[in-house]
C-alpha positions as CSV (number, residue, x, y, z in Angstrom):
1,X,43.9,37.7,5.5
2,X,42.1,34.4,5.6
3,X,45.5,32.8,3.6
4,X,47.6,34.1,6.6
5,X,45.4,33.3,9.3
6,X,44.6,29.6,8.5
7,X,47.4,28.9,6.4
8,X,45.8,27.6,3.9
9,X,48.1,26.9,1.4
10,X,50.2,24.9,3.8
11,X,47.6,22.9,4.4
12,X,47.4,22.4,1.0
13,X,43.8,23.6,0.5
14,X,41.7,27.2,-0.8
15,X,38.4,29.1,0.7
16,X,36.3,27.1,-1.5
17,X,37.0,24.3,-0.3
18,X,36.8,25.3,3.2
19,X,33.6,26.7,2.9
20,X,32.2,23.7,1.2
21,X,33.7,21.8,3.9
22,X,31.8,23.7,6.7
23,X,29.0,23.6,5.0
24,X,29.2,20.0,4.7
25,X,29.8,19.8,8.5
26,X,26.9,21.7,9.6
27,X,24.3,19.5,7.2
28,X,25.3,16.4,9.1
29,X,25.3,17.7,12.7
30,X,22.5,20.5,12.4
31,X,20.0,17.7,13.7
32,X,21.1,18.5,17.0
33,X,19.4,21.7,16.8
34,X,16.2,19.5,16.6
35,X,17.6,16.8,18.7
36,X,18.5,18.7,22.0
37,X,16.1,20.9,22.7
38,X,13.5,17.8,22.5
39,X,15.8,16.1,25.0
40,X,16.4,18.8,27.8
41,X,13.0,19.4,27.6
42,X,12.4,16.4,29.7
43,X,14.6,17.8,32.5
44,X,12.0,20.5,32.3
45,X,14.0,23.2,30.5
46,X,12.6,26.0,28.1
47,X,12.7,24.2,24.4
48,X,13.0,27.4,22.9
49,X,15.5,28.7,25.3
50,X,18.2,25.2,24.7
51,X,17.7,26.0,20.9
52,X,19.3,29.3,21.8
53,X,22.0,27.9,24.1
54,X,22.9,24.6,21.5
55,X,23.2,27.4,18.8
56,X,25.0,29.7,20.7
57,X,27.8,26.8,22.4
58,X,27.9,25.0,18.9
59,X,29.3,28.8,17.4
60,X,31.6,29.7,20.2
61,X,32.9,26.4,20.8
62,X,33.4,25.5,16.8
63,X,34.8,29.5,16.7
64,X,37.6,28.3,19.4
65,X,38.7,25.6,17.9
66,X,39.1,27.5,14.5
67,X,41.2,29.8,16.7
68,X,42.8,27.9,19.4
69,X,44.3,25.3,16.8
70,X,43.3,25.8,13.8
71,X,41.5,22.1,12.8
72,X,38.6,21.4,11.0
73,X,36.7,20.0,13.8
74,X,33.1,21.5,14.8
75,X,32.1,21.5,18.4
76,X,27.9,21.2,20.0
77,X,25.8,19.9,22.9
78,X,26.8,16.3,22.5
79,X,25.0,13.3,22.6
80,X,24.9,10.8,24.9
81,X,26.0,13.6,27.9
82,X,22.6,15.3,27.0
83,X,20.6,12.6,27.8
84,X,22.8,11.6,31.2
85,X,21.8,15.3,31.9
86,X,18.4,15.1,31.3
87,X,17.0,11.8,32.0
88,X,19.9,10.4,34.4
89,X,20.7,13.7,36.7
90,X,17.3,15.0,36.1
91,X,14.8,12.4,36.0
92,X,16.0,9.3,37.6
93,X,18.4,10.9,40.2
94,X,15.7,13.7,40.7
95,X,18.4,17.3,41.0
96,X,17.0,20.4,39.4
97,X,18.4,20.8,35.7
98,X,20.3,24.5,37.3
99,X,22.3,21.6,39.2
100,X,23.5,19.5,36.2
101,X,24.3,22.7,34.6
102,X,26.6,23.5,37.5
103,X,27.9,20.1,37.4
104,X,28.6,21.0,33.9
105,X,30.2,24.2,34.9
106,X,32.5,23.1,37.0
107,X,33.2,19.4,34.8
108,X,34.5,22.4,32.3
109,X,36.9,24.5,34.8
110,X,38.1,21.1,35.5
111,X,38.7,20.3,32.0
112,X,40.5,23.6,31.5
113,X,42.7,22.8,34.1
114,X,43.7,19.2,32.8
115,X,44.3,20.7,29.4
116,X,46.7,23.0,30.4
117,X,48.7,19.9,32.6
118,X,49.7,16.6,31.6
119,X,46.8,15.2,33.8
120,X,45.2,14.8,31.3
121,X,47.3,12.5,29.2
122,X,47.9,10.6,33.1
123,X,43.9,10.0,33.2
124,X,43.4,8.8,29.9
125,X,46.4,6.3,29.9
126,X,45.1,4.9,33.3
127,X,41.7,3.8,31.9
128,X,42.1,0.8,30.1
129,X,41.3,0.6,26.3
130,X,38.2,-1.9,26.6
131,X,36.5,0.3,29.7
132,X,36.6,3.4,26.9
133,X,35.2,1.0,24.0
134,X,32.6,-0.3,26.3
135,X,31.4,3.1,27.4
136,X,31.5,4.4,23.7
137,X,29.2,1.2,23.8
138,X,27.0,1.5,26.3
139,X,26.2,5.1,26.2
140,X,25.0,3.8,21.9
141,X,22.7,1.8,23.5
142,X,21.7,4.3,25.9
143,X,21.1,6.6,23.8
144,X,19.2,4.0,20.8
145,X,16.8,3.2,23.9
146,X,16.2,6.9,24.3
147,X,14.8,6.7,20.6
148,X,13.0,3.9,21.0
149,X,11.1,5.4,24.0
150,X,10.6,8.9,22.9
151,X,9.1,7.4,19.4
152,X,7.1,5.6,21.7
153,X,7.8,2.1,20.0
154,X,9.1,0.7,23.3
155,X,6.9,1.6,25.9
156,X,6.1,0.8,29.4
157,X,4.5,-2.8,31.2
158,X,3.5,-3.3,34.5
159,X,4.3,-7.2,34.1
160,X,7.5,-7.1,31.7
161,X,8.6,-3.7,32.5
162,X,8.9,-2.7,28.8
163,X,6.8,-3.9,25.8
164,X,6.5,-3.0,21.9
165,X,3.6,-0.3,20.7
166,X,0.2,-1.6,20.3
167,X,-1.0,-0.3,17.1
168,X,-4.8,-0.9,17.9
169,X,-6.7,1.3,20.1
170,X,-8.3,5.1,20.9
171,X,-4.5,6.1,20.4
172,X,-3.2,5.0,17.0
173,X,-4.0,8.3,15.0
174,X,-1.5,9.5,17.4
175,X,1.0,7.7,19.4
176,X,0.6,4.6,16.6
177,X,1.0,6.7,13.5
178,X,3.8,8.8,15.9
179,X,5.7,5.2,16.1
180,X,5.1,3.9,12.7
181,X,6.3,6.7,11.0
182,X,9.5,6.8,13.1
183,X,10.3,3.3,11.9
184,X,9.8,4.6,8.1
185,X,12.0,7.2,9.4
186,X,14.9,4.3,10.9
187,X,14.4,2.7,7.5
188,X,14.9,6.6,5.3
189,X,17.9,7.3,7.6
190,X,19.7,4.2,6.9
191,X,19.0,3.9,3.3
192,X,20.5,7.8,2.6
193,X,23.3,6.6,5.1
194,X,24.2,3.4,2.6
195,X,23.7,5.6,-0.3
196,X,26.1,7.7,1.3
197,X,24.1,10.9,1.2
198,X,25.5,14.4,3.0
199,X,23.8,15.3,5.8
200,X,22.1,11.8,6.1
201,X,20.8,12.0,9.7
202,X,19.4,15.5,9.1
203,X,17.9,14.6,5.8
204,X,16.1,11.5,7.5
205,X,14.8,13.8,10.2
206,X,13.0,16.3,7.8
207,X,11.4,13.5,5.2
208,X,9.9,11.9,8.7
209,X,8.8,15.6,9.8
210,X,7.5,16.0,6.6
211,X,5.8,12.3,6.1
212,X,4.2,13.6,9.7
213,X,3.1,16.9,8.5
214,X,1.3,14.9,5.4
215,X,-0.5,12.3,7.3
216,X,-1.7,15.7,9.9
217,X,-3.0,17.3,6.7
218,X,-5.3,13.7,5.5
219,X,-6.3,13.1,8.9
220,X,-4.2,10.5,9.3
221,X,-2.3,11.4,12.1
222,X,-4.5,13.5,14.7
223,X,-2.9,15.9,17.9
224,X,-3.1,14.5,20.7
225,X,-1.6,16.8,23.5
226,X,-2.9,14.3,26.6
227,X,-0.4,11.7,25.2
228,X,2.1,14.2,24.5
229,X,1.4,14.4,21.0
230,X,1.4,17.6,19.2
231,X,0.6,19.3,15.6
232,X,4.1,18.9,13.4
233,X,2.2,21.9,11.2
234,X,4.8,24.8,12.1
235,X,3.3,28.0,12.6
236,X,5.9,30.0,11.4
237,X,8.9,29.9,9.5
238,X,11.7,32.3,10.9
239,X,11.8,34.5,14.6
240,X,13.8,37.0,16.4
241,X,12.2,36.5,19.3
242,X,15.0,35.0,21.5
243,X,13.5,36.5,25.1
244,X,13.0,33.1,25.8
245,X,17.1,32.6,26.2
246,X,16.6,34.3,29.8
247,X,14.9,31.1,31.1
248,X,18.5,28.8,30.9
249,X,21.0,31.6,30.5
250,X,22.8,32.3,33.6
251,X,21.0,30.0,35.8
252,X,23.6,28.0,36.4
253,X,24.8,30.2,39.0
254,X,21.1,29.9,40.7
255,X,21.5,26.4,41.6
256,X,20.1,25.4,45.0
257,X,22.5,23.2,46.6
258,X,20.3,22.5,49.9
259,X,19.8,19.3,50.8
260,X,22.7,17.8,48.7
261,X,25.6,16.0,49.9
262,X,28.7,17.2,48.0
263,X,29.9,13.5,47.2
264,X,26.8,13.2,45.5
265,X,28.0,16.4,43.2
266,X,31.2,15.2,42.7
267,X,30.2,12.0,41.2
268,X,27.7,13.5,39.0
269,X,29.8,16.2,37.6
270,X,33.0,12.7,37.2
271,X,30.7,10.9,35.3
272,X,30.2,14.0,32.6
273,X,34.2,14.1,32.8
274,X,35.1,11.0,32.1
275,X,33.0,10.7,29.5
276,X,33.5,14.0,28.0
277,X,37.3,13.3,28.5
278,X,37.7,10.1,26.3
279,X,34.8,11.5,23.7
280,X,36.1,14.5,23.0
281,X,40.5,12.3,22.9
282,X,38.3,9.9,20.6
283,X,37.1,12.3,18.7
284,X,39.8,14.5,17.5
285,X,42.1,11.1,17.2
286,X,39.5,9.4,15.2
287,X,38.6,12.5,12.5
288,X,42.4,13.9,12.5
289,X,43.9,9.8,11.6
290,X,41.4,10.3,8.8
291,X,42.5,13.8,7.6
292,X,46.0,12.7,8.3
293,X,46.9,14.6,10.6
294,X,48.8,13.1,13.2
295,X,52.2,13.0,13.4
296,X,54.8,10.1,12.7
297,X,54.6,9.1,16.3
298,X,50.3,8.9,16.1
299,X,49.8,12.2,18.6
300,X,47.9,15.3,17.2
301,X,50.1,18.9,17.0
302,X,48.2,21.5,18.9
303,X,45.7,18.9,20.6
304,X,46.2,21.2,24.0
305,X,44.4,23.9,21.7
306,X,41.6,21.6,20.7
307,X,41.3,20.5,24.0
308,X,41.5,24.1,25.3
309,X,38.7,24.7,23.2
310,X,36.4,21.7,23.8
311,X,37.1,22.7,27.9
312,X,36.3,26.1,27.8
313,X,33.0,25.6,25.3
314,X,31.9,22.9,28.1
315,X,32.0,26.1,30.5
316,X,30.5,28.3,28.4
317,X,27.0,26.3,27.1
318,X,26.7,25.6,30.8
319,X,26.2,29.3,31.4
320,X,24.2,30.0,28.2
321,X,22.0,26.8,29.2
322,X,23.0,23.5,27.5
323,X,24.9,20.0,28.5
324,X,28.0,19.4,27.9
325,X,29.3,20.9,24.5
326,X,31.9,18.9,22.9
327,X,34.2,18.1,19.3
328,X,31.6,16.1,17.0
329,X,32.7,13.3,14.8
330,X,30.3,14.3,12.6
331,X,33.4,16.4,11.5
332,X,34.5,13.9,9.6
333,X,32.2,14.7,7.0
334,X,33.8,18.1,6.7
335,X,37.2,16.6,6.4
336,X,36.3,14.6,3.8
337,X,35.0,17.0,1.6
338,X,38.7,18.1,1.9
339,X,38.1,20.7,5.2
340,X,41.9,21.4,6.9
341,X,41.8,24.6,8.8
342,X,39.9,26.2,11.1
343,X,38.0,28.4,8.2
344,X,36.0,24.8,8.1
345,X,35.1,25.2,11.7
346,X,34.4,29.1,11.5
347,X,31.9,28.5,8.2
348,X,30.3,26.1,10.6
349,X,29.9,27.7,13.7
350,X,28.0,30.6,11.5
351,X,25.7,28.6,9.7
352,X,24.9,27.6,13.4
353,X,24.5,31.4,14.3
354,X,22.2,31.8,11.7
355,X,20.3,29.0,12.5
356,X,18.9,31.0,15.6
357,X,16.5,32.5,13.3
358,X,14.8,29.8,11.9
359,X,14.2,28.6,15.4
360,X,10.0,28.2,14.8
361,X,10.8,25.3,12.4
362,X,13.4,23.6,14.7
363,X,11.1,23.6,17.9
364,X,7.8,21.8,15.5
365,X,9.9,18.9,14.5
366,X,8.0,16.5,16.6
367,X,10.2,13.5,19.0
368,X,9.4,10.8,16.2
369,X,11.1,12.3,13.3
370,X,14.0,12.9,15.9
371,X,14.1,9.5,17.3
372,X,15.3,7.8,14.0
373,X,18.5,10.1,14.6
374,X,19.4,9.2,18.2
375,X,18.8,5.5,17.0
376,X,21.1,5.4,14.1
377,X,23.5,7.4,16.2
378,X,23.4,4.6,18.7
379,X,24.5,2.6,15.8
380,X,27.5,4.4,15.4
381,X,28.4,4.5,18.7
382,X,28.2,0.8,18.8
383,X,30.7,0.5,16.5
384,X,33.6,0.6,19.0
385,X,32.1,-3.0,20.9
386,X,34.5,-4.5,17.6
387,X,37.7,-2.7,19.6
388,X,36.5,-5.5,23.2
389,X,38.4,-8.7,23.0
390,X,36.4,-11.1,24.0
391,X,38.6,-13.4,24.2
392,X,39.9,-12.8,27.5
393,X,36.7,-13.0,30.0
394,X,38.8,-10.5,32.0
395,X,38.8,-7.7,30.0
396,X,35.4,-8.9,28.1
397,X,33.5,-9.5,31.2
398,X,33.8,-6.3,33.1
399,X,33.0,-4.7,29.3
400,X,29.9,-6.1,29.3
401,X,28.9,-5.5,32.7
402,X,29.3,-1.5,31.6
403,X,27.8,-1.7,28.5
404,X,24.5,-3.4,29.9
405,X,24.5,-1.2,32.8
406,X,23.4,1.9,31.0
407,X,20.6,1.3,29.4
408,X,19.2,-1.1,32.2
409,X,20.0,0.4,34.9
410,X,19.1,3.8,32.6
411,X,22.2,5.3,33.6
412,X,25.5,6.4,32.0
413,X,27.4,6.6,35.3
414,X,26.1,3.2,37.2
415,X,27.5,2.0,33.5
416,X,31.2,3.5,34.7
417,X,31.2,2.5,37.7
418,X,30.2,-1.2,37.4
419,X,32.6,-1.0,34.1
420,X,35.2,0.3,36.6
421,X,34.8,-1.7,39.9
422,X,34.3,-5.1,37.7
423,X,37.6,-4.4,35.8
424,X,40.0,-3.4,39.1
425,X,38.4,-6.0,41.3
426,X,38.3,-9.1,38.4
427,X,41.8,-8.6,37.9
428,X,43.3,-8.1,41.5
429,X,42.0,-11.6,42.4
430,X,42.6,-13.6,39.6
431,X,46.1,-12.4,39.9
432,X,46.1,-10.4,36.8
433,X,47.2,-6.7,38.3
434,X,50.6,-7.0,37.6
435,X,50.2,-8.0,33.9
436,X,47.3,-5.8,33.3
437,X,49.6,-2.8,35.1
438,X,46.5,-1.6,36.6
439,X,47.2,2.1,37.7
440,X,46.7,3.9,41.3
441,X,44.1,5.8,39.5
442,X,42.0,3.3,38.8
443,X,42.1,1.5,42.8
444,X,41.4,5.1,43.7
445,X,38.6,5.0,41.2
446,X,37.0,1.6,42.5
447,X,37.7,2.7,46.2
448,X,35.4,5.6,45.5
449,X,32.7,3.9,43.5
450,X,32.3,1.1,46.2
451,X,32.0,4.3,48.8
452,X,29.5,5.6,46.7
453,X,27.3,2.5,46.6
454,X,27.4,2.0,50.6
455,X,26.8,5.7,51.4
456,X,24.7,6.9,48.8
């Protein structure tokens, strides 16, 4: 059955294989079970409640794909769009989290509807190549500052704004010991990483839980609830408790829209779009090239399927209670091992279902032996910056204005809409527009980010 469903032999590869492949998949992405319930949290979300929703999208999401197209490629909350939600829509812009999740919601419907058009390809052709390097970019840095603030190494200064951790004081047997173990835990991630270890991220984010544990055990590292710090000593092991899933699941459809303008909507719900849009394209280019997989012309067979997939997921973790859920390239791992089908992606998505029990040990991993992760993948993310040629200050400049946007200005969509007025405008009047083809999309675009700066 599995031979005729997945085609396995024609994709020259057996059940073992597959399985070990999936299994592969879900070691290196299975920190974002730890990772995104510590990050919506901050929106003010139920901890317990995301871990049920990131479980939940990861399986149904990973599950389409397997049966939609029948790739190799594993689908969860993703990163970057997790912490827009949480400490962009959330935080700085100040909506209720039941509003991002609608803006989710409907970012998925929309998605649904470009997959099944050729908008879609329209969209993605319009945006220039160095705009989707630099927000690759910018979001790595975004999301590296995230993990430098939530392992409190950076933290705040009334006369610089932001300044390094003091390690002296009443709070080093907490918030010092909390920072200096999450640089032991930079320094463990990046050493399995070199070494080439599976499941490096993952591993890193255990032996600093662990290291944590330890030091709370000597007395070296002392609670601290007042400064947010907590005991990493889990209380138990494995729960099927999962009444707490009724706090996020459904609420998207209780969203109070009172009191906001629509415009405002709209451009929060684009900004999870676009970047979901070129993501997820980046994604399933980026891990099929390496599985070989694309065809003699460079497109991917069935990417409407994968697409399809990745839209309707989106949807679907917004209703169960989670950002945006899309294709990791953390798959790559999987397809390395040798992973061709979807029987990879189906292995993975239950190892995510099963994860749901263990949910106690998840929720105790405390936000220092999760920062390492979000700053290594920052890292990765800032690997694209090599794709920016500098070279020409019109494409390099506008680049750089999105990239440094983000983390700045902490938000992933001021980042795209500096990255996209500076672009159009920088080009129109040094009479560049007709060389750089620069589409009606992309006016349109800047038209509607300059409206949004001198209404909103």
């Amino acid at each position: 059955m599995l031979e005729k469903f997945f085609k396995l032999k024609e994709n020259k590869t057996d059940v073992k294989t597959e399985v070990m492949a999936g299994i592969t998949t879900f070691m290196t992405m299975a920190y974002i079970l730890a990772v995104n319930p510590n990050i919506l949290s901050a929106a003010g979300m139920d901890a317990h409640a995301v871990l049920i929703a990131t479980a939940l999208a990861a399986f149904v999401g990973t599950a389409m794909m397997a049966l939609f197209a029948n790739y190799p490629f594993a689908l969860a909350p993703g990163m970057g769009l997790n912490a827009y939600f949480a400490y962009t829509v959330v935080l700085n812009m100040g909506y209720s989290w039941q509003i991002a999740l609608m803006a989710v919601f409907v970012e998925g419907i929309v998605f649904i509807i470009l997959s099944l058009t050729n908008v879609r390809e329209a969209i993605f052709n319009a945006i220039p190549m160095t705009l989707k390097s630099a927000v690759s970019v910018g979001i790595g840095l975004f999301i590296a500052f995230i993990g430098l603030q939530n392992a409190k190494i950076v933290v705040n200064s009334d006369a610089t704004l932001l300044t390094y951790q003091s390690f002296k004081g009443d709070t080093f047997h907490s918030i010092g010991i909390g920072a200096i173990l999450a640089l032991l835990g930079v320094l463990i991630t990046a050493i399995l990483l070199v070494k080439r270890v599976k499941g490096g991220i993952l591993l890193g984010i255990i032996i600093t839980w662990v290291l944590g544990i330890l030091c709370e055990l000597v007395g070296i590292y002392v609670p601290n609830p007042d400064a947010g710090m907590y005991s990493v000593i889990p209380s138990a092991i494995v729960s099927f408790d999962f009444s707490s899933f009724g706090q996020t699941f459904g609420q998207v459809f209780k969203a109070d829209f009172s009191g906001i303008r629509v415009l405002d909507f709209v451009v929060v719900m684009f900004a999870f779009l676009f970047v979901d849009l070129f993501d997820t394209l980046g994604t399933l280019i980026g891990v099929a090239s390496k599985a070989d997989m694309l065809d003699k012309d460079g497109k991917l067979p069935r990417i409407k399927g994968a697409l399809m997939a990745d839209a309707v997921a989106t949807s679907v973790g917004a209703i169960f209670g989670t950002s945006t859920t899309t294709t990791f390239v953390e798959s790559a791992s999987g397809v390395t091992e040798g992973g061709r089908t979807g029987l990879t992606a189906i292995t993975t998505g239950l190892l995510f279902l099963l994860a749901l029990i263990f949910s106690p040990l998840f929720l105790t991993i405390p936000s220092f032996a999760t920062a390492p992760a979000l700053i290594i993948v920052g890292f990765y993310m800032m690997g694209a910056v090599v794709k920016i040629n500098f070279e020409d200050m019109s494409e390099a400049i506008p680049a750089f204005l999105c990239i440094i946007a983000m983390p700045l200005a902490y938000s992933i969509s001021e980042g795209i809409a500096i990255g996209v007025i500076s672009w159009t405008l920088l080009n129109l009047l040094t009479g560049k527009a007709k060389d750089k083809k620069i589409s009606i999309l992309m006016y349109v675009l800047t038209v509607l980010f300059i409206l949004k700066y001198i209404f909103l």
